[in-house]
N, C-alpha and C positions, 0 to 999 in steps of 0.2 A: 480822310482816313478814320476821324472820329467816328463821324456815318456811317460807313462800311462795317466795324467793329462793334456796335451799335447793331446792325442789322444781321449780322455775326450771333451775337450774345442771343437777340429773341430766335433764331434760327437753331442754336441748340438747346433754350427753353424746349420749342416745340418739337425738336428730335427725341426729349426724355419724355414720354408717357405719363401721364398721372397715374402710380402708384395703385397696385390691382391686388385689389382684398387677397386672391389667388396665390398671389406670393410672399403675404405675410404669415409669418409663424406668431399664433397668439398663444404660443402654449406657455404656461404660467405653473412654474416650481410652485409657489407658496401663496397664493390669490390675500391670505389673509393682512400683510404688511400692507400690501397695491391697496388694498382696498382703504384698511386704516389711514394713511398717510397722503393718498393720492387719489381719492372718487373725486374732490373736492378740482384737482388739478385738470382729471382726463375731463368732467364735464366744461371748464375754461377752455381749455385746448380744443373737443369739439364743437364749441358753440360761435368763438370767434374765426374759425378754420369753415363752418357753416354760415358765415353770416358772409359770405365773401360775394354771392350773388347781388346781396341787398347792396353791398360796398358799389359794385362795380355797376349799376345805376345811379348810385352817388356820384360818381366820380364823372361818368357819362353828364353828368347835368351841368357839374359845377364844370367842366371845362368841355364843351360842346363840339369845338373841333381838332377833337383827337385824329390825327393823323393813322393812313393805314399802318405804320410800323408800333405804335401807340396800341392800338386796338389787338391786333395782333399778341402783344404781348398780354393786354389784360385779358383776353380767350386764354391763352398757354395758362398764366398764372391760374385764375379762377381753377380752371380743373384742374390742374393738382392741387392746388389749395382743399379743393370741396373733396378729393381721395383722403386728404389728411383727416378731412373731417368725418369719413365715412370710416376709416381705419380707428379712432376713437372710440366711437360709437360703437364700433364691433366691438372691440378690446372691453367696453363698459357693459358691452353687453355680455360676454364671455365670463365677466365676472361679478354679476347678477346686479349692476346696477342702473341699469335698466332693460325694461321689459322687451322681447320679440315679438312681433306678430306676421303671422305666417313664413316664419322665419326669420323673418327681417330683422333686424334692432332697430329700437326705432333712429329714427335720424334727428338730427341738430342741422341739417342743412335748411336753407330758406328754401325753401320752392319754386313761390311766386314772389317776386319782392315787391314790397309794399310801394306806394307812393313816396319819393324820397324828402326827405323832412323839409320842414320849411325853412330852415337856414339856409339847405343845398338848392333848393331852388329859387331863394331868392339872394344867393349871391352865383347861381346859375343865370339869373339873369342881368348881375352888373357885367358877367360873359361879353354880353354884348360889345363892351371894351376891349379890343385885342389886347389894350396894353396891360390893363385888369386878368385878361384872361394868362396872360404868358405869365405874373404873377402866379395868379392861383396855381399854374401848372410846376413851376418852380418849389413850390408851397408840397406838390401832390408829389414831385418825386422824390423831394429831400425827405419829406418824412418816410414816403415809401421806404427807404436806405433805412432812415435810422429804425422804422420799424423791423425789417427784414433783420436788420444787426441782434436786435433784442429777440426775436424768434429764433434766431439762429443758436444763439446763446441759452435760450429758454432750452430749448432741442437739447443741447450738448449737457445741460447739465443734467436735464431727465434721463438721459443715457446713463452717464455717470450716475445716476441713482441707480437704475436698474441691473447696471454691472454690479454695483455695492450688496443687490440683493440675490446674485447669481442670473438676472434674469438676461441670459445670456440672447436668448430667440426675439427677444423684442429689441434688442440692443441692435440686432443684426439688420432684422426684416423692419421695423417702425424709424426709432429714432437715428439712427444712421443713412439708409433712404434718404430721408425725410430733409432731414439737415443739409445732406447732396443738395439738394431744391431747394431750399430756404436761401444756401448759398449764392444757390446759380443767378434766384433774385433780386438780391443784395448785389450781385453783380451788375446787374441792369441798372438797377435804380439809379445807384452812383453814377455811372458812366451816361444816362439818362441826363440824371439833374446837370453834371457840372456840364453837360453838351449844350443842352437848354441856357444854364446861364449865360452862357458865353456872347448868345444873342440879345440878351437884355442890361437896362441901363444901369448903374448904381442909384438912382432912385428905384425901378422894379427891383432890384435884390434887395436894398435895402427895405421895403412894404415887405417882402417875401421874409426877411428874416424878423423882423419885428412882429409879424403877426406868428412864426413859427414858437419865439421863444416866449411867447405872452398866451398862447393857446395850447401849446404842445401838451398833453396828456398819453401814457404810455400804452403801449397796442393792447388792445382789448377793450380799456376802458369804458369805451363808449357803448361796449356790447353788453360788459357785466359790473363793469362801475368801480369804483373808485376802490371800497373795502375788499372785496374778492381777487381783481389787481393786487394789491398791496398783499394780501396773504400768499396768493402765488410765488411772489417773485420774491419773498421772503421765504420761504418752502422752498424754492429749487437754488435759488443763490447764495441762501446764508451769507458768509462772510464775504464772500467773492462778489456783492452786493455791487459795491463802488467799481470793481473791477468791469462789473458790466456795463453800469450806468457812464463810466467815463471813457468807454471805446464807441457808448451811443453818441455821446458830447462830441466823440473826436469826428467822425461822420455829419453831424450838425455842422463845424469848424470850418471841415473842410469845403461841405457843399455851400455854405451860406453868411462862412466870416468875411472880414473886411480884409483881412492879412493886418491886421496892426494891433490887434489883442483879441485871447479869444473871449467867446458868448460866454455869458453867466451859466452859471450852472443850474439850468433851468430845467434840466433832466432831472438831477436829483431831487431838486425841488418839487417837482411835481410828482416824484416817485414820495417823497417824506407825506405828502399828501393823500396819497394814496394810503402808505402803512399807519398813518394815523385815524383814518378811517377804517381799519382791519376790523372792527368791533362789527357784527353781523346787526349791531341794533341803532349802528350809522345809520342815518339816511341817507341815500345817493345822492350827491348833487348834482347837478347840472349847469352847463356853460351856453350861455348865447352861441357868440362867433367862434367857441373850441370846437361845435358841434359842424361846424361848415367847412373844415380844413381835414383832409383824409388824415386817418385812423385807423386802422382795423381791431 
């Protein structure tokens, strides 16, 4: 039944279309708040919603046999991921910042995606261990959920900005849209990972969540880093900050606790890491094995 339901969820992924410039309204009461408040936000949003090609070569490596219903779903997601990222870029572009050429705006999508880094291929190749591999995949769906949860949430509060500024067309046609799909994801992923567990031992859950709560870094990071993160999700959450980070924790719990107490609050922690870094003359840092464990 889980299966069936399961092959349900990626079956109405791929009934919803990714998202057509056509039917968004970009038209913008007051450009000059959007721009002050939020260039810094729309360029985040397209550049990790563009980087979903390069992901989904990652993701291909580090776990090699993705099954047809698997695949399936990361074709669906990818494209409307990369609509979201193209509905940015327009909107950035509508409001001069950044340039057109030949109408175009430019894009924040990947193109060609690069060679996938050498973490993903060299724990693409401890793969070769089914029992390694069901791991990692365990690893690729829980965070998949917990990410989707935080996008979802990122979505919803930009909305709520945008109603606050009357900007009622983008509420309609972008962030609401948008958040539909963010959800329908979130949907997946969950219902994904706890399927997934089910077949594996409490030794593989148990590797699965010790490297989740010891590498986890919050969506984007790995595209735009640590201080930019941290400024984002301070700008859209304000106080409602903990509210978010503790419905990602409860997603983590449920896909990858033991049932006898829950995980450290490792989300927060690596969100406090992030807002500590906000200062633009941080250096980024970088993680070994954070860098091998999907992210978007």
């Amino acid at each position: 039944m889980q299966e069936q339901t399961l092959a349900a969820r990626v079956g109405r992924i791929e009934e919803d279309p990714p998202l057509s410039l056509d039917d968004v309204d970009l038209t913008v009461r007051d450009p000059g708040p959007l721009v002050e408040r939020f260039a810094e936000i729309f360029t985040y949003i397209a550049t990790v919603e563009g980087a979903v090609p390069q992901n989904a070569a990652e993701i291909t490596t580090l776990i090699p046999d993705l099954d047809d219903q698997d695949l399936r779903f990361l074709s669906a997601w990818s494209a409307q991921e990369l609509a979201h990222a193209r509905i940015f870029d327009a909107l950035r572009a509508q409001l001069g910042l950044v340039s057109n050429t030949d109408g175009e705006p430019t894009t924040s999508v990947v193109r060609d995606p690069v060679r996938p880094r050498l973490s993903f291929r060299f724990f693409g190749a401890l793969s070769a261990s089914g029992w390694l591999q069901d791991v990692f995949k365990l690893i690729y769906l829980s965070r998949g959920a917990m990410h989707e949860h935080m996008t979802y949430d990122c979505y919803r509060h930009l909305g709520s900005h945008f109603a606050s500024f009357g900007e009622d067309a983008l509420v309609r046609t972008v962030t609401e849209p948008i958040r539909r799909q963010e959800a329908a994801h979130l949907g997946y992923y969950r219902l994904a990972a706890s399927t997934h567990r089910l077949r594996l031992s409490p030794a593989q859950v148990g590797l699965a969540r010790w490297i989740t709560v010891h590498t986890y870094t919050p969506v984007g990071t790995a595209n735009c880093g640590k201080g930019p993160t941290g400024r984002l999700f301070a700008e859209l959450a304000g106080d409602d900050m903990d509210a978010v980070l503790n419905a990602v924790e409860a997603v983590a719990d449920q896909l990858l606790g033991d049932g006898t107490r829950p995980l450290p609050r490792f989300v927060h922690r690596s969100m406090d890491d992030c807002l500590r870094r906000r200062s633009p003359t941080r250096p980024r840092a970088h993680s070994g094995i954070g860098d091998a464990v999907p992210w978007r």
